[in-house]
N, C-alpha and C positions, 0 to 999 in steps of 0.2 A: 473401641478397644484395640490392642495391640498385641498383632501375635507373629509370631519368626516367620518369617517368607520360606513360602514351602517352593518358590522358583529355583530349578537347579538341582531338588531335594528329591523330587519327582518327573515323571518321563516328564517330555514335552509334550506328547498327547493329551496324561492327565494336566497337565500346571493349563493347556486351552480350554480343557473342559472346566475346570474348576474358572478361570476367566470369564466365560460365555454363563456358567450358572449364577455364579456371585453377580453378572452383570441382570440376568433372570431375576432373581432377586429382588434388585435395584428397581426395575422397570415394574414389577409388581405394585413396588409400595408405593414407585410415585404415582401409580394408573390408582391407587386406594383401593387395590384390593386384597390387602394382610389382613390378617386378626389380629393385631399385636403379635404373639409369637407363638400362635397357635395352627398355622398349615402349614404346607409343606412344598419344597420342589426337589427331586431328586434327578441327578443324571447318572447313569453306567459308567464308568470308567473302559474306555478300549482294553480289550484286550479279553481270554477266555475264563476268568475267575469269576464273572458277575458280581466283581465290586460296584459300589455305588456310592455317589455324593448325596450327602444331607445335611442340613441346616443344623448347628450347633442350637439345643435348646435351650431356651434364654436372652437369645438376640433378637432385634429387630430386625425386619427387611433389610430396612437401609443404615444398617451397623455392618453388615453379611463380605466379606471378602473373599476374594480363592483361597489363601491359607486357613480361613478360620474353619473352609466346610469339613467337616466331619467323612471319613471315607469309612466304610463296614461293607463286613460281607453279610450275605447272605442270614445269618444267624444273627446279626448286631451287634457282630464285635469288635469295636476299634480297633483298626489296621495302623493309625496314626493317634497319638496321645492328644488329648485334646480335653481341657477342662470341663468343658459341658457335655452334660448328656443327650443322647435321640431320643424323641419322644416317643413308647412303646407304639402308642395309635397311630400316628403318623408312620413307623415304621412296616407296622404289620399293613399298611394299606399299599403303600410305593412298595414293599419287599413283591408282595402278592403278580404286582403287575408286573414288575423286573422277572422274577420266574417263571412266568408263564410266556411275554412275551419278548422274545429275542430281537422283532423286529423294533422293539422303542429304546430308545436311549435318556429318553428325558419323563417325568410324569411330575404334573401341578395340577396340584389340590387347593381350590381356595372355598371361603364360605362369606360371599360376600353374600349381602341386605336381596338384592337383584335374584343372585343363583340359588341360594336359600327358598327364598320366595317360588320361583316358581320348580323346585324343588318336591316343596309341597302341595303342588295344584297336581289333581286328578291328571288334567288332560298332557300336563309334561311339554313338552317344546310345540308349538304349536308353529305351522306352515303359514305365517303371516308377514314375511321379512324376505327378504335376501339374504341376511345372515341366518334366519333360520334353514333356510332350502340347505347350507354348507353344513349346520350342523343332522340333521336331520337325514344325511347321505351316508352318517357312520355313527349314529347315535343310539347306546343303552342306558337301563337303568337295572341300580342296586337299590332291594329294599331295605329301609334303616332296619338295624341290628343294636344299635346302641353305640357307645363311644366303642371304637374298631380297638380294643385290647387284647379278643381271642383271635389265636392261631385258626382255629378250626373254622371263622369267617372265611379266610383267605379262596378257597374250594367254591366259594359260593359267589363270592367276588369277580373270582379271573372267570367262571362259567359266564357270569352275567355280560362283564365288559365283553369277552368275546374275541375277536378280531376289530372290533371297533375305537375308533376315537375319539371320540363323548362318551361320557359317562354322568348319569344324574345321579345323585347318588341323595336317591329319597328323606326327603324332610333333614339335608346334612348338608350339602354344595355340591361342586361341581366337579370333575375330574376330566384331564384331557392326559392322554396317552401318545405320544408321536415319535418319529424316527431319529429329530434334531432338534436343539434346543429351540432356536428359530423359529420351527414348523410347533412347538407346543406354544411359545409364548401368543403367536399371532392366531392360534387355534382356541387356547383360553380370551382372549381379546373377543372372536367373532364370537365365541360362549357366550361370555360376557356381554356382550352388546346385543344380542338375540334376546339376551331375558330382560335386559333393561329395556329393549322397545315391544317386549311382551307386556311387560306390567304398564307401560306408559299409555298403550294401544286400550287394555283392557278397562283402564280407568275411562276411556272416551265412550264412542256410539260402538254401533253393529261391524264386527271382523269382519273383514274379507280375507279368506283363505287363498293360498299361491295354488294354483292349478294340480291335482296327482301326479298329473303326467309329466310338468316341468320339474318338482320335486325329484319325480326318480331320474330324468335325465344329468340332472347336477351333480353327482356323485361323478358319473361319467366327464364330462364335462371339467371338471375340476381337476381327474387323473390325469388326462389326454394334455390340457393346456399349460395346468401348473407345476404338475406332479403333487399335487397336496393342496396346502392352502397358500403356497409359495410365501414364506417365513423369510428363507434366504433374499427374498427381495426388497424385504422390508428392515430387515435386522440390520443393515451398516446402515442406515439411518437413523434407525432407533440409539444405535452405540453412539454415532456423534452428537446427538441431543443428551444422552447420560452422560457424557464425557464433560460436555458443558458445564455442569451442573451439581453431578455427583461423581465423580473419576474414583474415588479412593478405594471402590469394588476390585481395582485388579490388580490390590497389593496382596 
């Protein structure tokens, strides 16, 4: 679909973040992790209003552009006209985290088959991986409430997530919370890839567990060398392989 270029329309700060999201987006669907047009990625727009970008409801992943994202504030009210609408769940879930946490600028929710799955296992992210140890150094869970339509979730939501950057979000998927778009895509990635060699592992023989002691030093470990999970080192490589392929995200 085709919609007026919001370049020139909006600062330069937002026309890169809308850039960098739309390109979020893109890199989701081709990783297969959309529901059709059922999750969500939103980023903050710079600046003190805590506006925010979100996915026009009704599109696909990779239909998604910087002009087409949807910007609202706080309340979910179209700052910029846009035919489609936000989808209220998806809303009251990103609004929640936006308000409570200043330090994130970007939050992706996805529900894939993998985060779903072990979603709903008792024992929740288990210390079995390398990727688990990263998530596991900043990981919570929310327990399911039902499709996320009340307000009055929100409370119970931002208590749970915390200060933290994972988030399970019980028998529903997965949520990662970060500073930069960069730092959340490559964060849902090691998400992602933690639960798929969860469930791969569980189908085989007997776990071996990652040491306690090595677990809690990884958090440490991860601030001091990368400052996170270093996104920014991977992400202009990620943009030259979607450029390849799918380019038409940053009209």
């Amino acid at each position: 679909m085709d919609f007026p270029s919001l370049k020139g329309v909006v600062s330069a700060e937002e026309w890169q973040t809308r850039v960098d999201l739309a390109a979020c987006y893109r890199l989701v669907a081709l990783h297969g992790w959309s529901d059709l047009v059922f999750t969500h990625i939103s980023a903050r727009i710079p600046g003190p209003e805590h506006h925010f970008l979100i996915n026009p409801y009704g599109l696909m992943f990779d239909e998604i552009t910087a002009s087409s994202l949807v910007k609202v504030d706080q309340q979910c009210n179209k700052l910029i006209d846009s035919p489609f609408p936000v989808n209220p769940a998806g809303f009251v879930i990103h609004s929640a985290v936006h308000e409570a946490r200043d330090d994130v600028q970007c939050v992706l929710h996805t529900h894939t088959r993998a985060g779903v799955a072990v979603s709903a296992q008792r024992c929740g992210i288990l210390p079995i991986s390398q990727q688990s140890t990263f998530i596991l150094a900043s990981l919570a869970y929310h327990d399911y409430e039902g499709v996320a339509f009340r307000d009055d979730e929100k409370p119970r939501l931002q208590a749970d997530l915390g200060r933290a950057t994972f988030l399970v979000l019980r028998n529903h998927g997965l949520l990662v919370a970060q500073k930069s778009i960069p730092d959340t895509f490559l964060a849902m990635y090691t998400f992602e890839s933690a639960c798929q060699i969860q469930l791969a592992a569980q189908a085989g023989g007997e776990l071996v567990q990652v040491d306690p002691r090595i677990v809690k030093g990884v958090g440490e470990a991860m601030r001091v060398q990368t400052g996170g999970l270093g996104g920014a080192f991977a992400w202009p490589a990620l943009i030259r392989k979607l450029d390849k392929i799918d380019p038409g995200y940053a009209t």
